[in-house]
N, C-alpha and C positions, 0 to 999 in steps of 0.2 A: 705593166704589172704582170705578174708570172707568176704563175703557185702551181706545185706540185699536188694535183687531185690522184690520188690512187684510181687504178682503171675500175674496178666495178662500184666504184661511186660517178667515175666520170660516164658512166653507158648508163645510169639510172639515170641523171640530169639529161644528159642524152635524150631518153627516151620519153621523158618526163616534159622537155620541152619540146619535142616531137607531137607529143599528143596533145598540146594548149599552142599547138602553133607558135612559136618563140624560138627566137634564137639561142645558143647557149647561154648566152651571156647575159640576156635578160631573165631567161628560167632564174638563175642565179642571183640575181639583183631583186625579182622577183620573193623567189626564198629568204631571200639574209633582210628584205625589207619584214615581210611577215612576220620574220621570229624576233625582228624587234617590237612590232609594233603588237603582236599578241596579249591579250588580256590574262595576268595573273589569275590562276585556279582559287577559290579560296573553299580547302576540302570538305568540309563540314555544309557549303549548299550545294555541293557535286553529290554527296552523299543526298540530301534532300531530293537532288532532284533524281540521282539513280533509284533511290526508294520508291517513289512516283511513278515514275515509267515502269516499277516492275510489277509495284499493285494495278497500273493500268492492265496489263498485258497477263493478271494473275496466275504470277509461273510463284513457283518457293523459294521462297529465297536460301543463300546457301550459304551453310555458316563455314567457319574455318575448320569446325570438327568435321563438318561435314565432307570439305575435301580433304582434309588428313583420312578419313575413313577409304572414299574411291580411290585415295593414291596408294594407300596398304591394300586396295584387295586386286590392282592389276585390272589388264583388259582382259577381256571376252575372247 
């Protein structure tokens, strides 16, 4: 089998099976297994559970007005 990977996808896998010790071909077997076998998101306890970690962590939370407002005044 033969597939044309564009090169700076092909030097990320590269590098990516570089660092997990793997050959390309397993990086690759590895990856296309994962994203099949991944658990569907279901967005409403994402949101649950991002709410949680951010009252853990008591930062403010940020509303969409609130970046519409930093993206109209620029950086510093």
């Amino acid at each position: 089998m033969q597939n044309d990977i564009p090169e700076a996808l092909y030097r990320r896998i590269k590098e990516s099976a570089e660092t997990s010790r793997r050959s390309i071909n397993a990086e690759m077997l590895e990856r296309l297994e994962r994203s099949f076998t991944s658990r569907p998101v279901d967005p409403e306890a994402f949101l649950v559970r991002a709410r949680r970690r951010q009252e853990k962590m008591e930062l403010p939370w940020v509303t969409d007005a609130d970046l519409r407002r930093a993206r109209g005044s620029g950086r510093p």
